[in-house]
N, C-alpha and C positions, 0 to 999 in steps of 0.2 A: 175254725179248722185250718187255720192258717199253715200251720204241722204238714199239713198232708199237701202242700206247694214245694216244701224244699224232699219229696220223696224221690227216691232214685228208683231201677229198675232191681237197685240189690237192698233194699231195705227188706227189714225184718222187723217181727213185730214188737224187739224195743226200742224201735224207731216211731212206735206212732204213740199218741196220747193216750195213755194210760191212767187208774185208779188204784189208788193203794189203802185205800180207808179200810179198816179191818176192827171192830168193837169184840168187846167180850160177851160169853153167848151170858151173862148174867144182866146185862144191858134191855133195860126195859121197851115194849114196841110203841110207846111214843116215842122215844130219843129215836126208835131209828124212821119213822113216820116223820117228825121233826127232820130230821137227817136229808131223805129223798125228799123234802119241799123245798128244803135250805138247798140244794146242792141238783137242780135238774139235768143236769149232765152225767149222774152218776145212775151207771148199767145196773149196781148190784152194789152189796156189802158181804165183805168177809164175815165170819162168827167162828173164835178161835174157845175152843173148851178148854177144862181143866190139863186133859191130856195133851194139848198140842193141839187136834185135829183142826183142821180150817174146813168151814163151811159154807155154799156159799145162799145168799138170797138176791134174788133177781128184784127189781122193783115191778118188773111184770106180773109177778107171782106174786108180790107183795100185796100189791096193791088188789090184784082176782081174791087174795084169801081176806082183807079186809072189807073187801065191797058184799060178801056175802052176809048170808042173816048172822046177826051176832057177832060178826067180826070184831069189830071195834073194842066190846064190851068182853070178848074171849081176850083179844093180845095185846089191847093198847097198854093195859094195866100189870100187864105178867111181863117176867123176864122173855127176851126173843128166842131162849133154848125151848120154850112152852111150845111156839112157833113151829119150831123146826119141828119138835117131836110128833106135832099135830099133821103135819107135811106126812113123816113118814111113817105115821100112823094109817095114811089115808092114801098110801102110795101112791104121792104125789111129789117126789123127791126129784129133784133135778138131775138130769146128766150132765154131770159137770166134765167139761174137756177144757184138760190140763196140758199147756205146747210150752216149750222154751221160749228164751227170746231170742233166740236166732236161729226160730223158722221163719222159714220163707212165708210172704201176704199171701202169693197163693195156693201155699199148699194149707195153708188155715182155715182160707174159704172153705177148699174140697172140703178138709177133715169138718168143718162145724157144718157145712151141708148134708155132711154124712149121718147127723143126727136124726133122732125123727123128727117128724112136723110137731109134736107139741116144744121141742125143746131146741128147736133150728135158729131162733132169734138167741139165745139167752147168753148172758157175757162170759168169757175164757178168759178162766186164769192164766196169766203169764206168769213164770218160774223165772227169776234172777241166780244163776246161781253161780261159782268162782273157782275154778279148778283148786285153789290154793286153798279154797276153806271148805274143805268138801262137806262139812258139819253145817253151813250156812248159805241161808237161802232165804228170799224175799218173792213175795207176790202179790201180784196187783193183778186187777182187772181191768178187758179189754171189750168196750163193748160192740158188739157183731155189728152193729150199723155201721163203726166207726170202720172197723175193718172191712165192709162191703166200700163202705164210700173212698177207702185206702187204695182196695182193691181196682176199683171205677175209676180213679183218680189214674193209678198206674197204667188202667187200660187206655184212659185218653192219653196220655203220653206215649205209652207204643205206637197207638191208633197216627197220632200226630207225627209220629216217628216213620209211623209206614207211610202216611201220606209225602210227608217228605224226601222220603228214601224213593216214593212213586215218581214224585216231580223230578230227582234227581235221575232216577232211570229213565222215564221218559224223554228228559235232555240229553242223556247218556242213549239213548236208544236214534234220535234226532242225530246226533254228532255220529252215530253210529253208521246209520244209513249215511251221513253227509259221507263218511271215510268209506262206505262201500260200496258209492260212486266213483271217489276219485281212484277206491282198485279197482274198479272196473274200466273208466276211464284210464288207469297205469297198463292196467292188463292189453287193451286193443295195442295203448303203445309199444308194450314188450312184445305184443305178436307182429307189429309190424319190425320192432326193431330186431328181433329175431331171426325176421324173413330178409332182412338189408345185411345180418351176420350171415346168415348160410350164403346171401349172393357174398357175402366177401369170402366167403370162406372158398365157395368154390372159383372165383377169381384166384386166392391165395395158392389154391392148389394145383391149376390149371399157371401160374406164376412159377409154383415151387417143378411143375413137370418140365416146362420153358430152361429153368433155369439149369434143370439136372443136364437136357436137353445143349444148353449154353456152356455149359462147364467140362463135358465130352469134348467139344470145339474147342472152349481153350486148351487141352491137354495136348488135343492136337496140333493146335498152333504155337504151345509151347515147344512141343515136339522140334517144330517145322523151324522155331525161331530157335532152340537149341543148334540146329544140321547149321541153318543159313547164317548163325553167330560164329560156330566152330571156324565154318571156310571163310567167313569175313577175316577172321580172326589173323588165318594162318597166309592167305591169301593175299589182307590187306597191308600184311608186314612185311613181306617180299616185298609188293608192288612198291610200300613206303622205303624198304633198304633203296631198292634199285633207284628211286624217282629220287631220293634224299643224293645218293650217288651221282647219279647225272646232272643235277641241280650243282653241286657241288663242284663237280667241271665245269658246268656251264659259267661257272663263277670265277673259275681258273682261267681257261679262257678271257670271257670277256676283260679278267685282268690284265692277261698277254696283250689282247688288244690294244686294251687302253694303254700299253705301256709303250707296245709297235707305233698307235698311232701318235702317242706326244713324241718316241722318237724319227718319225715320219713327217712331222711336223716340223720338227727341227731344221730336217734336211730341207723341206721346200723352203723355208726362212734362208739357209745357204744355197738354193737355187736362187732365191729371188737377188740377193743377193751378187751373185753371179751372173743374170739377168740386167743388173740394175747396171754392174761393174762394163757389162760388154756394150751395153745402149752407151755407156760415156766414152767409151772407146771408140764407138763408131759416131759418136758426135766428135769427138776431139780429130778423127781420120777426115770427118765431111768437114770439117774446117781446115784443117791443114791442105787438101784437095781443093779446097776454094780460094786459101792466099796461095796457094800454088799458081791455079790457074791464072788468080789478077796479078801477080808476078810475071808472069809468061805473056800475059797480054800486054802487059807494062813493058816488057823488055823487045815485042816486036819480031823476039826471036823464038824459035820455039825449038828447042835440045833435042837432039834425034834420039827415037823413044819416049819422048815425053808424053804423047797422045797415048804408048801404048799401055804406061806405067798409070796413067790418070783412068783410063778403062776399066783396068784392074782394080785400081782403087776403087772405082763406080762399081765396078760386080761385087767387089769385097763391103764394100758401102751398106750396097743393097741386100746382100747376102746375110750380112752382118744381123743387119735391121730384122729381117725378114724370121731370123733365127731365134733373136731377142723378142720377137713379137711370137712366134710360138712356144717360147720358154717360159715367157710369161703366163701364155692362155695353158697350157701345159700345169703350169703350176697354180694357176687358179681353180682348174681342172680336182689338180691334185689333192687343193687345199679343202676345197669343196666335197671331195668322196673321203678326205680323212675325217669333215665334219660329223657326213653322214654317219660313218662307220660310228665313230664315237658316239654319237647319238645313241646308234644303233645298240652300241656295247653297254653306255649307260640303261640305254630301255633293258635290254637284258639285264641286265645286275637288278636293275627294281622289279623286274617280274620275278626271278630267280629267287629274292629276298621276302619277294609278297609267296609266292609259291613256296619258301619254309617258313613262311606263319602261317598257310594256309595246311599245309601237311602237319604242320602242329597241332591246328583245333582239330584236323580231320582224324590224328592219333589220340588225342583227348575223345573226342567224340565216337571213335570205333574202340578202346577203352570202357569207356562207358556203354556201349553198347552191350559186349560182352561182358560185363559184369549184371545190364540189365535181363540178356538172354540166358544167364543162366539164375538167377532168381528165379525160385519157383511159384509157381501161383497159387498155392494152395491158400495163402491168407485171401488172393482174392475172393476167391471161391466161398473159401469161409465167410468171409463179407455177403457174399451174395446169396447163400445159404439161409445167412443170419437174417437179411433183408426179408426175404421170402418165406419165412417163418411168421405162424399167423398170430400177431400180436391178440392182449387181455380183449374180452367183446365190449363192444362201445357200449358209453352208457348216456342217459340221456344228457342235453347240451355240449358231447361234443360231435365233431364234425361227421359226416357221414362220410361211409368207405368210397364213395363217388370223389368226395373232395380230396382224401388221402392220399390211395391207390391211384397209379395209370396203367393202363394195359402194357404189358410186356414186349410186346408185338413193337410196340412204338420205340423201341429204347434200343440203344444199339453200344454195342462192345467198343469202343476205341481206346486206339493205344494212347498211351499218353504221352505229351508233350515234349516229355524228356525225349522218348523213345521214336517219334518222328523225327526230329531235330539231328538225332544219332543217325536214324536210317538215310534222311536226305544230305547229312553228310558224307556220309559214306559214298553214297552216287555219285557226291560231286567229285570225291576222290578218284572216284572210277574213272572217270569221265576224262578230271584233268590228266591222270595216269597213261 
């Protein structure tokens, strides 16, 4: 039965081993006694008459109607129609059941158990037959054990099939439980990660109130830096006309100065000069006053008036010196306060010239200012808006809203860098103004 290893679960019964032996019913009952000794596998034999009909004989039955009295000596020696006619003489005729061959094993069983008990074992004809030759048809026989053991055969293989498909559910049931742990275990972490989103959430919201809260403020200090930009604005350009103006003279001036003092200079250069000129003149008077006198001493005699003319010379002398010596200090004096002055005019011209580079960045920077106060803030806002809006819910591995988020509370508005830079310029304008 090696046949019934390669069955499938869609096999039909011209898939199993079959019989097709079929004799004429004129065929004597030793050939077919001969026939079922020669051939133990064989269910039955067909027995085809003159007309056509097929017949069938079971070896079951064959051999019950030979083992009786007389048998042997009734059918071994007569044709096997004597047989059959003795069968249905003695209403002992088989129920013969007639299936295609592609019906199903187990609807075969059913139908041949559907038989009675005397005729539940006995073998079914199978029907071959060919759409295309509707006139032809072949039949063989199937004997019912072979189809029970067909049928037993297919049931161990489902059988083996369910137990397989057991072990595989059971492993499926095992991996089952393992995944509805780890959702269970998912699950505690979505409840807690749920409960870390509602606290951000209501951080984010209690952030988004702050910020609404924040943004009132800036409108206001927009407000406020609009007013205190306008009056910089108009205020700080007067004060720059005027300060650029006086700066301006002040540079005029200290021109004039510097011009008075190099021609001030000049003149004590022709003071000292005329200083210098009167000191040799009263050196060349105290000399001629001195060969005067050793003359007069020399001669013994002394010229009436001589004492009073030499006097004179001595006052004039003295006078002379005296004069030359505060012409001098006079003009060192003088030379000394035209240094200062000049100094003085210099240091003005380099304050004056630092003071218009310093009203330049101070006009650069209150410029800027006024371009910055009047910038509106609404992209800030927008930004801060957009901040404060509560981003997708975390999901696991990344960071928690603790590490993200900071409280609002902590964070503070300032102006920026540009925007101080400008105001503390400004000041300093004020200041030097």
């Amino acid at each position: 039965m090696h046949e019934l290893e390669r069955l499938t679960s869609e096999a039909t019964l011209g898939d199993l081993p079959l019989q097709d032996l079929c004799i004429s019913h004129k065929t004597l009952g030793q050939a077919v006694a001969e026939l079922f000794d020669q051939n133990q596998d064989l269910p039955g034999i067909l027995v085809e008459d003159e007309s056509g009909t097929i017949r069938l004989i079971s070896r079951r039955r064959f051999h019950e109607r030979m083992s009786s009295p007389y048998g042997l000596d009734l059918f071994l020696k007569r044709p096997i129609s004597a047989f059959l006619d003795m069968c249905h003489y003695d209403d002992q005729m088989m129920e013969v059941l007639v299936l295609s061959h592609g019906e199903s094993i187990d609807m075969a069983v059913r139908q041949g158990l559907q038989r009675n008990a005397r005729n539940v074992y006995e073998p079914i004809i199978v029907i071959f037959e060919d759409e295309t030759l509707p006139e032809f048809s072949v039949r063989s026989l199937l004997d019912f054990q072979v189809l029970l053991l067909a049928q037993a055969h297919l049931l161990g293989k489902a059988n083996q099939r369910i137990r397989e498909q057991q072990q595989e559910t059971e492993l499926y049931l095992k991996k089952y439980h393992q995944q509805q742990r780890k959702v269970q275990a998912y699950n505690q972490k979505l409840k807690v990660q749920q409960a870390v989103i509602q606290e951000r959430n209501d951080t984010l919201e209690q952030q988004q109130a702050d910020l609404l809260e924040k943004s009132e403020q800036i409108q206001e200090l927009n407000a406020r830096f609009l007013e205190v930009g306008a009056m910089l604005s108009s205020e700080h350009r007067k004060v720059f006309q005027a300060t650029f103006a006086g700066v301006n003279r002040i540079c005029r001036s200290a021109d004039r100065i510097l011009a008075a003092g190099s021609t001030l200079e000049e003149e004590v250069q022709v003071l000292h000069r005329i200083s210098d000129s009167i000191a040799k003149v009263s050196r060349q008077v105290h000399h001629l006053s001195v060969k005067a006198s050793i003359a007069v001493n020399q001669s013994q005699t002394i010229p009436s008036g001589f004492s009073t003319i030499n006097e004179e010379i001595s006052h004039l002398l003295s006078g002379t010196f005296e004069a030359s010596q505060q012409l001098t200090q006079a003009s060192d004096r003088f030379t000394q306060q035209i240094q200062d002055l000049s100094q003085a005019a210099q240091s003005g011209m380099n304050t004056a010239h630092s003071l218009i580079s310093d009203m330049g960045e101070a006009q650069a920077a209150i410029n800027e200012l006024d371009i910055l106060v009047k910038q509106p803030y609404r992209q800030v806002l927008g930004t801060a808006a957009a901040d404060a809006t509560p981003g997708p819910e975390p999901t696991p591995g990344l960071p928690s809203p603790r590490q993200v988020s900071r409280p609002l509370a902590t964070e503070e508005f300032a102006i920026e860098p540009t925007l101080q830079a400008a105001v503390k310029s400004a000041h300093a304008s004020c200041a030097v103004s």
